[in-house]
BAVOKOL-76973 format. One record per residue: residue number from 1; residue in three letters; x, y, z of N, C-alpha, C in turn. Coordinates in nm, 4 decimals. Last residue first. Layout:
BEGIN
i, aa, n_u, n_v, n_w, ca_u, ca_v, ca_w, c_u, c_v, c_w
NUM, Ala, X, Y, Z, X, Y, Z, X, Y, Z;
...
END
This chain:
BEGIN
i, aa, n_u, n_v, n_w, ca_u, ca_v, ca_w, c_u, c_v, c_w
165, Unk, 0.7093, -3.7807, -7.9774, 0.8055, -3.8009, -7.9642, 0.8392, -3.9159, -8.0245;
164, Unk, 0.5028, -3.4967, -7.8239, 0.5180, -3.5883, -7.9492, 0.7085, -3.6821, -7.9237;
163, Unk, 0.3007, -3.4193, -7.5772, 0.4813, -3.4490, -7.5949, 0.4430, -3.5180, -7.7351;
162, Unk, 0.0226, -3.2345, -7.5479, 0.0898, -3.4167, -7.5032, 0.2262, -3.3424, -7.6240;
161, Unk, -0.0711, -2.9171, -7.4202, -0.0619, -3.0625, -7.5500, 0.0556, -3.1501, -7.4819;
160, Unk, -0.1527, -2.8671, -7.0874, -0.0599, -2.8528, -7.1971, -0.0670, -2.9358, -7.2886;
159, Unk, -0.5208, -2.7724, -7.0504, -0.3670, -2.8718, -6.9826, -0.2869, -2.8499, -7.1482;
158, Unk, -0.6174, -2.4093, -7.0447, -0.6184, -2.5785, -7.0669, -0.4678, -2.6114, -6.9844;
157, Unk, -0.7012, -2.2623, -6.7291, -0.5653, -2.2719, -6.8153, -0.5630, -2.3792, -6.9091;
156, Unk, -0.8134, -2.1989, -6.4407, -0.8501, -2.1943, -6.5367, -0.7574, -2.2043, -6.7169;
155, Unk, -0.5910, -2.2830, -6.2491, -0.7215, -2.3611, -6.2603, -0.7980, -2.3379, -6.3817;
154, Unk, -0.2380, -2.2198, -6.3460, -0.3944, -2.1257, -6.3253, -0.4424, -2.2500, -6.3709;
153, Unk, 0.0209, -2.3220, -6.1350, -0.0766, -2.3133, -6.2312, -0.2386, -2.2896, -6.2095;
152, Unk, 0.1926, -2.1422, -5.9146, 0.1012, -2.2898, -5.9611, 0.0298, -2.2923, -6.0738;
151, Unk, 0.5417, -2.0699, -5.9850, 0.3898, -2.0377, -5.9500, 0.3314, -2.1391, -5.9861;
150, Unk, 0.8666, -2.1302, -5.8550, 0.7358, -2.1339, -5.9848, 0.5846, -2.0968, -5.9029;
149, Unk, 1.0470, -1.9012, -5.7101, 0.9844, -1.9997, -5.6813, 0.9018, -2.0103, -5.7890;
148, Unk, 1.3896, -1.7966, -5.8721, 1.2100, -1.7138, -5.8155, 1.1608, -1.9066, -5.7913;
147, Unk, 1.7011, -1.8850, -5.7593, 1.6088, -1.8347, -5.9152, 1.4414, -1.8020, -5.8238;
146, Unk, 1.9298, -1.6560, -5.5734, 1.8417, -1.7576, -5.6249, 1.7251, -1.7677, -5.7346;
145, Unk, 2.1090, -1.3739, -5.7287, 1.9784, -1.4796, -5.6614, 1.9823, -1.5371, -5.6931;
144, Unk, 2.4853, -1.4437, -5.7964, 2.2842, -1.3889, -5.8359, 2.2279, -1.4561, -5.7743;
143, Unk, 2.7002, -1.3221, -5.5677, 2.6117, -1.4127, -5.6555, 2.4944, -1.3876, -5.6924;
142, Unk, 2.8184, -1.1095, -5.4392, 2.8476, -1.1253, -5.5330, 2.7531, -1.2238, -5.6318;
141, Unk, 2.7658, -1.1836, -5.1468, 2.7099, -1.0750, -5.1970, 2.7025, -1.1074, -5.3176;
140, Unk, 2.8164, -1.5318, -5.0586, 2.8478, -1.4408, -5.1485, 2.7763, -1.3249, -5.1866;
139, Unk, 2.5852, -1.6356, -4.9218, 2.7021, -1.6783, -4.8450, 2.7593, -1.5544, -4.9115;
138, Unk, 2.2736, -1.5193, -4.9395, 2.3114, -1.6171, -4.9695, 2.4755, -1.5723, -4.9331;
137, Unk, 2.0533, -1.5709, -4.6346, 2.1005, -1.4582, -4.7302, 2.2000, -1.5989, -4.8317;
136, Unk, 1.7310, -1.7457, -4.6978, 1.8967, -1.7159, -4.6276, 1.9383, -1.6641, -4.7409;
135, Unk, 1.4052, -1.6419, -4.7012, 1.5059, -1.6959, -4.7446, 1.6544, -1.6363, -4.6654;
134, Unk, 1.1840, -1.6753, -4.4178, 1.2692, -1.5765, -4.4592, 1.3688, -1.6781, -4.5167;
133, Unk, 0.8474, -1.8337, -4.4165, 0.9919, -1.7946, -4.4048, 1.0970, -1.7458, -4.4653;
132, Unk, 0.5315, -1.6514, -4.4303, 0.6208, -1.7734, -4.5126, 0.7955, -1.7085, -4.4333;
131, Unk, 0.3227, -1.6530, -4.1823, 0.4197, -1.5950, -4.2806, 0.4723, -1.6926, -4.3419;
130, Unk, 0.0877, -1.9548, -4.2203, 0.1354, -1.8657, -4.0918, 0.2162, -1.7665, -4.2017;
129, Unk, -0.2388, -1.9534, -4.2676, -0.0816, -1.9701, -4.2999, -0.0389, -1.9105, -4.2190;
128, Unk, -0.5385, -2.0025, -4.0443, -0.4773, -1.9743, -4.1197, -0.3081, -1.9771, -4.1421;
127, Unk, -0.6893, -2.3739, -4.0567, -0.6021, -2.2601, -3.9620, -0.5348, -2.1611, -4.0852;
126, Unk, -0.9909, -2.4152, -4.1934, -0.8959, -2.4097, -4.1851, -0.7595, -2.3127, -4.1568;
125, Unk, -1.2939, -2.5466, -4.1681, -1.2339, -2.4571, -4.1867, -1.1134, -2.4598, -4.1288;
124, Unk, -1.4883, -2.6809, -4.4027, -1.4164, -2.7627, -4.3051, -1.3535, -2.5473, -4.3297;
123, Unk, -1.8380, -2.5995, -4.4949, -1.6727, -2.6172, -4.5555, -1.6054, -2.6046, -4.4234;
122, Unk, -2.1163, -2.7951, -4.5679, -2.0553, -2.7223, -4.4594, -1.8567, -2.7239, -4.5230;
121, Unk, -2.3206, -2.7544, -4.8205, -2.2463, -2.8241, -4.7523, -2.1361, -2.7412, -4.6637;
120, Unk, -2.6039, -2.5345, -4.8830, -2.5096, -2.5980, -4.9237, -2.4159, -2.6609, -4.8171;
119, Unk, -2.9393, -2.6239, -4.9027, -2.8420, -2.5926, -4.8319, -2.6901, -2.6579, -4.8829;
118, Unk, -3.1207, -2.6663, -5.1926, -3.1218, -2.7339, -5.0742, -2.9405, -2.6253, -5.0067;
117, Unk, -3.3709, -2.4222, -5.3235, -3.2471, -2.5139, -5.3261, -3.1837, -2.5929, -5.1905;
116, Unk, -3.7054, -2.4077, -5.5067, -3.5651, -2.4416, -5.3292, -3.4491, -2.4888, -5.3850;
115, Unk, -3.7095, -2.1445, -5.7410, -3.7075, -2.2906, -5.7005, -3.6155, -2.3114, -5.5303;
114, Unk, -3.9340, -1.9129, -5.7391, -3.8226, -1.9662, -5.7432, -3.7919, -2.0893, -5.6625;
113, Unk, -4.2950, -1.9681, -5.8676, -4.2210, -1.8913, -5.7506, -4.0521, -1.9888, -5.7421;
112, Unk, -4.4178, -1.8214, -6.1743, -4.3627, -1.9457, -6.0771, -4.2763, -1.8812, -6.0022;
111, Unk, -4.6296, -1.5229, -6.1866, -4.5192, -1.5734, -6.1846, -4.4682, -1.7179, -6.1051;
110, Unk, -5.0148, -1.5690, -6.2121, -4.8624, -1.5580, -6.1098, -4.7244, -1.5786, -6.1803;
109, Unk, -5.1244, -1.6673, -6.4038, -5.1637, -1.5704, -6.3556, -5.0552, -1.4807, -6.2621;
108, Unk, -4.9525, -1.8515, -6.7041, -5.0209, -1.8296, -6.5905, -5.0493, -1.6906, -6.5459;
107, Unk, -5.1246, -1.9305, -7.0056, -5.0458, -1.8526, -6.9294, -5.0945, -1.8392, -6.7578;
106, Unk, -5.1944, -2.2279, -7.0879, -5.1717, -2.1458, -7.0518, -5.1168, -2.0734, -7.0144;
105, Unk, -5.0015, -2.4380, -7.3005, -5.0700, -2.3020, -7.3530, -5.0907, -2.1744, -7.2966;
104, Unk, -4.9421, -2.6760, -7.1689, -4.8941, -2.5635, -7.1471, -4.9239, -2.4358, -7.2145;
103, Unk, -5.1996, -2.8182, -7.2178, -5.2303, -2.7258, -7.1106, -5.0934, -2.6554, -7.0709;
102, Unk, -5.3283, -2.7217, -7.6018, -5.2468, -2.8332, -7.4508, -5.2418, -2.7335, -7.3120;
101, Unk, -5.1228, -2.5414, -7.8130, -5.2451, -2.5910, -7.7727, -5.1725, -2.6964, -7.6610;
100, Unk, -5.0284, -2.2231, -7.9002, -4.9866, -2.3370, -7.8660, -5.1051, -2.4111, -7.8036;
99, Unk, -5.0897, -2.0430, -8.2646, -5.0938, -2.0499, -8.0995, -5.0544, -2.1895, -8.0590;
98, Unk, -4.9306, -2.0822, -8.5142, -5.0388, -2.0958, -8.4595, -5.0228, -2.0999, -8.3056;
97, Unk, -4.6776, -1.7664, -8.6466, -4.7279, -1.9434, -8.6615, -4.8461, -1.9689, -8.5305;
96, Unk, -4.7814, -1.5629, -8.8985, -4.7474, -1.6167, -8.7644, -4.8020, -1.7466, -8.7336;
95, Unk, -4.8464, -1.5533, -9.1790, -4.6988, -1.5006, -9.0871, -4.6464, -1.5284, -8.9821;
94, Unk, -5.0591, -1.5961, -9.2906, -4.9774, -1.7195, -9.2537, -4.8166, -1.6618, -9.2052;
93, Unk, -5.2119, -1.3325, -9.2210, -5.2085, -1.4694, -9.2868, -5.1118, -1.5365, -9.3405;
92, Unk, -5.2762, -1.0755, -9.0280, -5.1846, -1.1269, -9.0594, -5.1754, -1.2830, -9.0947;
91, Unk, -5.4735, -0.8125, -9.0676, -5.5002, -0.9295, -9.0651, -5.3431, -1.0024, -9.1048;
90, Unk, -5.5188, -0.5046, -8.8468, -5.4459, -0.5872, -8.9894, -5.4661, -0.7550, -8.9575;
89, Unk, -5.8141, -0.3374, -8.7783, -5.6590, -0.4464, -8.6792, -5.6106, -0.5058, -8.8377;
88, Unk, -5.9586, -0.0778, -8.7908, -5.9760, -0.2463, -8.8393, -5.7687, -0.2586, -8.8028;
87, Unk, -5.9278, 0.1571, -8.8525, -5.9887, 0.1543, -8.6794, -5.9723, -0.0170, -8.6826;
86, Unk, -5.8150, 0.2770, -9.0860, -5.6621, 0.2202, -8.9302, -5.7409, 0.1677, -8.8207;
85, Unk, -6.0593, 0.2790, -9.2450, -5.9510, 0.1534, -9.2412, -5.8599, 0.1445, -9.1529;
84, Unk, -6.1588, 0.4676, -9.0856, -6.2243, 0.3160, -9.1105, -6.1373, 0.1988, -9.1265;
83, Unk, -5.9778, 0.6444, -9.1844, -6.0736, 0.6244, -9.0417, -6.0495, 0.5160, -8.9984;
82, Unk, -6.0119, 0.6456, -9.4591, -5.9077, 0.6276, -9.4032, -5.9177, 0.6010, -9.2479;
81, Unk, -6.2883, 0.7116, -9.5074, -6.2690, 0.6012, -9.5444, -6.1011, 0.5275, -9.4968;
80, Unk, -6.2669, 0.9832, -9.3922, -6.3749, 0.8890, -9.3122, -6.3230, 0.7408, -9.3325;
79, Unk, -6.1343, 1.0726, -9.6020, -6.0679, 1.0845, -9.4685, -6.1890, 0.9834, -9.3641;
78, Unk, -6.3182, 1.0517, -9.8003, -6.2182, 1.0112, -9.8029, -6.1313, 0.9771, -9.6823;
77, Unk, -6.5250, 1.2523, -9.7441, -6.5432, 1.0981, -9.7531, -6.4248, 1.0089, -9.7261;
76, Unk, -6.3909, 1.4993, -9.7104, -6.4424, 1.4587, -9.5603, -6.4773, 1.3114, -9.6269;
75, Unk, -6.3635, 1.5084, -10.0103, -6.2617, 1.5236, -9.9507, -6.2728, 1.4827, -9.7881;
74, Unk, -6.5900, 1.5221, -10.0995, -6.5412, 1.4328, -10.1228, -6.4581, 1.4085, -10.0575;
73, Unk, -6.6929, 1.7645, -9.9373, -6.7104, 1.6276, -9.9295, -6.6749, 1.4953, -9.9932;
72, Unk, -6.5109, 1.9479, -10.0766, -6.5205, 1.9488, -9.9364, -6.5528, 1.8094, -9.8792;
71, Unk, -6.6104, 1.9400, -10.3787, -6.4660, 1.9255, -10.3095, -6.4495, 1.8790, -10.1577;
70, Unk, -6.8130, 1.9846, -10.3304, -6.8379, 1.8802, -10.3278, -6.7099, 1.8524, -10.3495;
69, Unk, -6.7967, 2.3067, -10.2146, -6.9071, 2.2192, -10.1700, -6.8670, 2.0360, -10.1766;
68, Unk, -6.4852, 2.4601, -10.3116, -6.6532, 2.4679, -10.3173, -6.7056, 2.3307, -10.2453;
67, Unk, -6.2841, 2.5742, -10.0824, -6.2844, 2.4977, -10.2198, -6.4288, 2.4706, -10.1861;
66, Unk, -6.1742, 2.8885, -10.0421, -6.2267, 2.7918, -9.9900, -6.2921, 2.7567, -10.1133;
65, Unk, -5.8563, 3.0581, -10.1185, -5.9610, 3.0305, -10.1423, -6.0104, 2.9316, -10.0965;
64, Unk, -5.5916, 3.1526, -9.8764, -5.6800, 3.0998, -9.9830, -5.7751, 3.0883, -10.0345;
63, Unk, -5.5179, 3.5010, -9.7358, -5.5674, 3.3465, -9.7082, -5.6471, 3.2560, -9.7914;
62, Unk, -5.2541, 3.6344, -9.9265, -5.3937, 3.6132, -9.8828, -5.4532, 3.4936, -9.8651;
61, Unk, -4.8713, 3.6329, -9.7792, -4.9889, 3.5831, -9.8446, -5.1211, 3.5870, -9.7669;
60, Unk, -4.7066, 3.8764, -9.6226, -4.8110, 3.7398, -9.5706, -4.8561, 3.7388, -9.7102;
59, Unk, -4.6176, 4.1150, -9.6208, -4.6003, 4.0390, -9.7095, -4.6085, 3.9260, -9.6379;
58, Unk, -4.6445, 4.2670, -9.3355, -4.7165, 4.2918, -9.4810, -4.6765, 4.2080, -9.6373;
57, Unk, -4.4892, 4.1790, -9.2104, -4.5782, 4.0759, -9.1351, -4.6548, 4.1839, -9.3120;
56, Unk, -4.1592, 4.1155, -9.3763, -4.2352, 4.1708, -9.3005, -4.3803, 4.1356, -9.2943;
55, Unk, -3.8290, 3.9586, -9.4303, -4.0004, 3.9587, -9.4631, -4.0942, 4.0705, -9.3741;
54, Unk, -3.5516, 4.0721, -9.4759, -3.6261, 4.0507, -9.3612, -3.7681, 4.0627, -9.4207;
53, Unk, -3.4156, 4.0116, -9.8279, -3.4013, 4.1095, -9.6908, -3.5178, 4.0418, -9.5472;
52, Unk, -3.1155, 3.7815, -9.8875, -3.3034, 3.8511, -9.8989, -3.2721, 3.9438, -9.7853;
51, Unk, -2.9672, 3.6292, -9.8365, -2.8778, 3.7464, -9.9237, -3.0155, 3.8196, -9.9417;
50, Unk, -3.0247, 3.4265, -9.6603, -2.9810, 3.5331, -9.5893, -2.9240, 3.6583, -9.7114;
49, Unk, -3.1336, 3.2388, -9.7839, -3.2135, 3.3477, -9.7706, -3.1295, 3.4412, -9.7208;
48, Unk, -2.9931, 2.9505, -9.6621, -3.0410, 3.0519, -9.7658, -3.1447, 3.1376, -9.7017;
47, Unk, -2.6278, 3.0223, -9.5166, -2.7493, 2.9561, -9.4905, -2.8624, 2.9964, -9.5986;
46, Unk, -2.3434, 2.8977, -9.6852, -2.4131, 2.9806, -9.6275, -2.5388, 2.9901, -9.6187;
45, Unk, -2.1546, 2.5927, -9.5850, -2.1963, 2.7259, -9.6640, -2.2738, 2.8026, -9.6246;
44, Unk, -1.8719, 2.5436, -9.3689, -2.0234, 2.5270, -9.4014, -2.0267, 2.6690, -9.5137;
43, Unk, -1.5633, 2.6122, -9.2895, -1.6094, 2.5089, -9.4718, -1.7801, 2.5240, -9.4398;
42, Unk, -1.5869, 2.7959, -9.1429, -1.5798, 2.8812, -9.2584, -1.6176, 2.7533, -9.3577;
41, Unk, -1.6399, 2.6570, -8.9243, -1.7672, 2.6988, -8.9700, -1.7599, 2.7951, -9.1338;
40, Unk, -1.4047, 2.5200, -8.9017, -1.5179, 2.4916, -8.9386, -1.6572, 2.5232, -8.9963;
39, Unk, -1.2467, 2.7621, -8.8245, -1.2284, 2.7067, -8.9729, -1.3445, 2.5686, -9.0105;
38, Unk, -1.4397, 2.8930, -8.5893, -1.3051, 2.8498, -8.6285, -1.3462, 2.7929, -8.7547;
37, Unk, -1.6773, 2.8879, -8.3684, -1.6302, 3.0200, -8.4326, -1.5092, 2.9683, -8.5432;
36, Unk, -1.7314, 2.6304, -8.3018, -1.8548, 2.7076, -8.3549, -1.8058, 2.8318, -8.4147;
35, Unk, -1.4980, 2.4888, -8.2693, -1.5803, 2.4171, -8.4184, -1.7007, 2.5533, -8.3712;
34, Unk, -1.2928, 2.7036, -8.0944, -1.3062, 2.6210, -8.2278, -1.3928, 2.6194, -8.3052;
33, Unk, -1.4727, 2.5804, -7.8844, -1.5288, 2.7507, -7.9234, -1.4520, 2.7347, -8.0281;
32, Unk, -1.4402, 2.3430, -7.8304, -1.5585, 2.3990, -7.8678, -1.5611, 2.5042, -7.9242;
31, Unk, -1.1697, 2.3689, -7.7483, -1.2130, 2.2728, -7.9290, -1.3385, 2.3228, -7.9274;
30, Unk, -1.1395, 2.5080, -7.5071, -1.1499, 2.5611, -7.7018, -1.1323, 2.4890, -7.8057;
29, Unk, -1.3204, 2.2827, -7.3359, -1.3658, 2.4047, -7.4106, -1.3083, 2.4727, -7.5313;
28, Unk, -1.2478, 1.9519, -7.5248, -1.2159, 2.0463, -7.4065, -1.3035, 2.1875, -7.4645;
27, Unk, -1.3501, 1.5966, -7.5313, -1.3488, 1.7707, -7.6247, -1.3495, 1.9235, -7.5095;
26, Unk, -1.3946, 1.4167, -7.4772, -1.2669, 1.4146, -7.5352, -1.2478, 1.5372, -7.5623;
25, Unk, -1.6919, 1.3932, -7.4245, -1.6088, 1.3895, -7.3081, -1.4525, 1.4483, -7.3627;
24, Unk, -1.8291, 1.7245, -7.6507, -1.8178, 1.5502, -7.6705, -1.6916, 1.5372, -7.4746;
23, Unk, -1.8958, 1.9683, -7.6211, -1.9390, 1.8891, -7.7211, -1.9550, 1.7344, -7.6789;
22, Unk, -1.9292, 2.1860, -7.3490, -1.8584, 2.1031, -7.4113, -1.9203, 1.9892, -7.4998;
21, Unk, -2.0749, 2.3867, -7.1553, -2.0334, 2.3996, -7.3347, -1.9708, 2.2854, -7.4006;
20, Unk, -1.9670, 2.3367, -6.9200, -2.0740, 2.2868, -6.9784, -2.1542, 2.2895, -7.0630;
19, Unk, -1.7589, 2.5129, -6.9065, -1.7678, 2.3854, -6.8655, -1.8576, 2.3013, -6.9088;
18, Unk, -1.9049, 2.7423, -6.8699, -1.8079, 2.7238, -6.9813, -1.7823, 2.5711, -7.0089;
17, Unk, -2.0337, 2.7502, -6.5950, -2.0838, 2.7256, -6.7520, -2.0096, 2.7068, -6.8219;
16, Unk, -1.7593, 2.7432, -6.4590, -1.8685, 2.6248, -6.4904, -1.9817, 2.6148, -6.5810;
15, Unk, -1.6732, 2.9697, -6.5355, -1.5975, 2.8826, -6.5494, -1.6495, 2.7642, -6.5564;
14, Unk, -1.8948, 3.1506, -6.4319, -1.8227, 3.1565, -6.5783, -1.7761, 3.0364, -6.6337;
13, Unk, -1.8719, 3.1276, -6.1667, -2.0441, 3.0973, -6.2324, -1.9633, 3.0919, -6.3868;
12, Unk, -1.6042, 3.2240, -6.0555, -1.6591, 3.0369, -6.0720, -1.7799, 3.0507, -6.1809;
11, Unk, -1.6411, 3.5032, -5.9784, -1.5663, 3.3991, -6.0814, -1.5722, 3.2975, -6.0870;
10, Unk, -1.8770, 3.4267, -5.7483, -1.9188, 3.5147, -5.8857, -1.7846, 3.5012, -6.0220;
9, Unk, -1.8486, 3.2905, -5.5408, -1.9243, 3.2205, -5.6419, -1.8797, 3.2598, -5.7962;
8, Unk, -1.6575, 3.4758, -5.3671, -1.6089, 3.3446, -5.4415, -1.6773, 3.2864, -5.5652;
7, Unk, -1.8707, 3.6442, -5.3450, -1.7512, 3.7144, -5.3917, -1.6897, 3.5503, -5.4779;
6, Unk, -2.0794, 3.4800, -5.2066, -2.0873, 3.5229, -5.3514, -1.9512, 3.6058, -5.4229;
5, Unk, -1.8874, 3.4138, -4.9641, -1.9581, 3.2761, -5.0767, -1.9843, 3.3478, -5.1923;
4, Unk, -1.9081, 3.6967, -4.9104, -1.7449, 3.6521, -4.9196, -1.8052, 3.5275, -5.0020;
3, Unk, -2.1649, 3.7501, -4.7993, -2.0840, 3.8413, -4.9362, -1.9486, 3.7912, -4.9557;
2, Unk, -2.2213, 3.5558, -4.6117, -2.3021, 3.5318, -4.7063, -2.2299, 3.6184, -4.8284;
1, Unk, -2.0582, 3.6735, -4.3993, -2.0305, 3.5414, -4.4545, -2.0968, 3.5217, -4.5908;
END
């Protein structure tokens, strides 16, 4: 049992990765394989460096020179003095308007707990319709239906403009 599930699996594993190559919902697999192998990739240009040859780990640059003494500390002052200044909170003057005073100010501790509502009213219940009755045929094959019954009007619908006259 177990070599007949992988006999089945083993053309499927293709088909569902492939599957899950796909760019965009609208975009089937060979629009994918399309835009990465197809006339798209001929309008990109060409990436740089690739007309160089392969760097090798012997063309590293030598590790710089270390900058003397009072380079160093000026340079550790500076970064101290940047420190200093993100550890201080910005002062924001007259951007925001003033806290609220009074005792709705506070915040509470709890969330207010949802309001009661009182029970709603009992609805009368009512027999259900029975079928509706069967129209009579009409006397003449030959005649057109009867016309259709009107429908009621939608509750949600304005009312019709007033009659000019």
């Amino acid at each position: 049992m177990p070599r007949q599930a992988g006999r089945l699996a083993l053309p499927l594993l293709p088909m569902l990765l492939l599957g899950a190559c796909v760019g965009s919902p609208g975009e089937g697999p060979a629009q994918f394989f399309d835009n990465i192998t197809g006339a798209a990739m001929e309008r990109r240009g060409v990436p740089p460096g690739t007309d160089q040859p392969f760097r090798t780990l012997s063309e590293v640059p030598p590790r710089p020179d270390r900058p003397d003494d009072a380079t160093r500390s000026a340079l550790t002052r500076k970064l101290e003095q940047e420190r200093a200044a993100g550890a201080t909170p910005l002062t924001t003057v007259g951007i925001l308007p003033p806290p609220p005073t009074g005792a709705s100010a506070q915040v509470p501790l709890t969330p207010p707990r949802p309001a009661a509502l009182r029970a709603a009213p009992a609805v009368a219940r009512m027999a259900p319709a029975g079928p509706e009755p069967a129209r009579p045929l009409p006397a003449d094959p030959g005649a057109p239906p009867p016309p259709p019954r009107p429908l009621p009007a939608d509750p949600g619908l304005p009312p019709p403009p007033p009659s000019v006259r």
